[in-house]
C-alpha positions in Angstrom: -6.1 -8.6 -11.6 -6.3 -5.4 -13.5 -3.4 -3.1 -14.0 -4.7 0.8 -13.9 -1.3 2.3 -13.2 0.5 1.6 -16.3 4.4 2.8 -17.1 2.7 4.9 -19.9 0.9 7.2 -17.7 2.3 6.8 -14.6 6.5 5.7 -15.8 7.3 5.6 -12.4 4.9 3.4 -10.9 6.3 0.0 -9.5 3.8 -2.6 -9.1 3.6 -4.0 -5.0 1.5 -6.7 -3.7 -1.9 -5.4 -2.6 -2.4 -7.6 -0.2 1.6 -7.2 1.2 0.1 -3.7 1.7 -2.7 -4.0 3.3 -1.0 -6.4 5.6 1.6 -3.1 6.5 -1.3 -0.5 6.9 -3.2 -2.8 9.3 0.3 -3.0 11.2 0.6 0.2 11.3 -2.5 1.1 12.9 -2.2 -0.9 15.8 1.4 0.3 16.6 0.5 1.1 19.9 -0.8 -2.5 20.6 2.3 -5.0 21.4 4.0 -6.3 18.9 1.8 -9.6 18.7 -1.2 -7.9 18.6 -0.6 -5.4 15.9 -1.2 -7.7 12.8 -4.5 -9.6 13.5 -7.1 -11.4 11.2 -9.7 -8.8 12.2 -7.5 -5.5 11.3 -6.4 -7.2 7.7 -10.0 -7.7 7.0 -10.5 -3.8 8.1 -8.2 -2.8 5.8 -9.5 -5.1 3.1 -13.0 -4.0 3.3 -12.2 -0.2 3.1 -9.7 -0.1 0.4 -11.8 -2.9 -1.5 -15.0 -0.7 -1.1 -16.0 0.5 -4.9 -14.8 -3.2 -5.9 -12.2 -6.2 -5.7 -10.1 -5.0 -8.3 -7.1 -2.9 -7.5 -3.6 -2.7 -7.8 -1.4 -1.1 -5.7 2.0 0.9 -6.2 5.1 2.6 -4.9 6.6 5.7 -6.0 9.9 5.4 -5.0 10.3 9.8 -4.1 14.1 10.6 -2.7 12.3 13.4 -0.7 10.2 11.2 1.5 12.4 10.5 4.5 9.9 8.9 6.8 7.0 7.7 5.1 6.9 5.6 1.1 4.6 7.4 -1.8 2.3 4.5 -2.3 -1.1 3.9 -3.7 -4.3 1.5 -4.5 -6.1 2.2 -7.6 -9.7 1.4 -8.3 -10.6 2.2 -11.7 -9.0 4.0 -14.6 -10.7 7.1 -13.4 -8.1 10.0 -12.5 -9.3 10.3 -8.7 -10.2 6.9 -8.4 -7.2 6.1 -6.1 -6.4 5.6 -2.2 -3.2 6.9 -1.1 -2.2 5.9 1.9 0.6 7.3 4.3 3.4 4.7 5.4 5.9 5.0 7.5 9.2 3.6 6.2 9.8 1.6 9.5 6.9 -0.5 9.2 7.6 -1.0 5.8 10.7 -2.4 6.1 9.0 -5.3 7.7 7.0 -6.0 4.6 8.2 -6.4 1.3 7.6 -3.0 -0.1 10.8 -2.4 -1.8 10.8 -4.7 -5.5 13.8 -2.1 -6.5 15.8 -2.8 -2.8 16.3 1.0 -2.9 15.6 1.3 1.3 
């Protein structure tokens, strides 16, 4: 897997399993499905396809930012272009049911 977010341009950048990730978006979306419906083959491979779509190799972060109350600072990255990056909004309660937190700061 390559690593574009490296501690020397981005020193804050904790690595996170992509696929951990993807796994917590596609939850998320279907929140308002019940709870065994929201994390389904068919909304993983969703996820996979769109945030795999200029290529299968990304890394995903966290940001760990004290002023996000409700939502973690996360992102995928694509390439070692600036702007080539997906950054995703997640809500700290579905998080918490993925591991998202390598420093156990939630």
């Amino acid at each position: 897997m390559k690593t574009y977010w490296t501690t020397e341009h981005y020193p804050h950048a904790v690595p996170i399993d992509f696929y951990e990730l993807i796994k917590a978006l596609a939850y998320q979306s279907n929140m308002h499905l019940k709870p065994e419906r929201r994390l389904t083959e068919d909304a993983i491979e969703k996820y996979l396809k769109h945030y795999t779509q200029f290529g299968k190799e990304v890394d995903a972060y966290r940001f760990y930012n004290p002023n996000y109350q409700h939502t973690i600072d996360v992102g995928i990255r694509f390439s070692n272009e600036g702007s080539h990056y997906f950054s995703p909004l997640l809500k700290k309660e579905v998080a918490k049911k993925f591991k998202l937190d390598p420093l156990n700061e939630d």
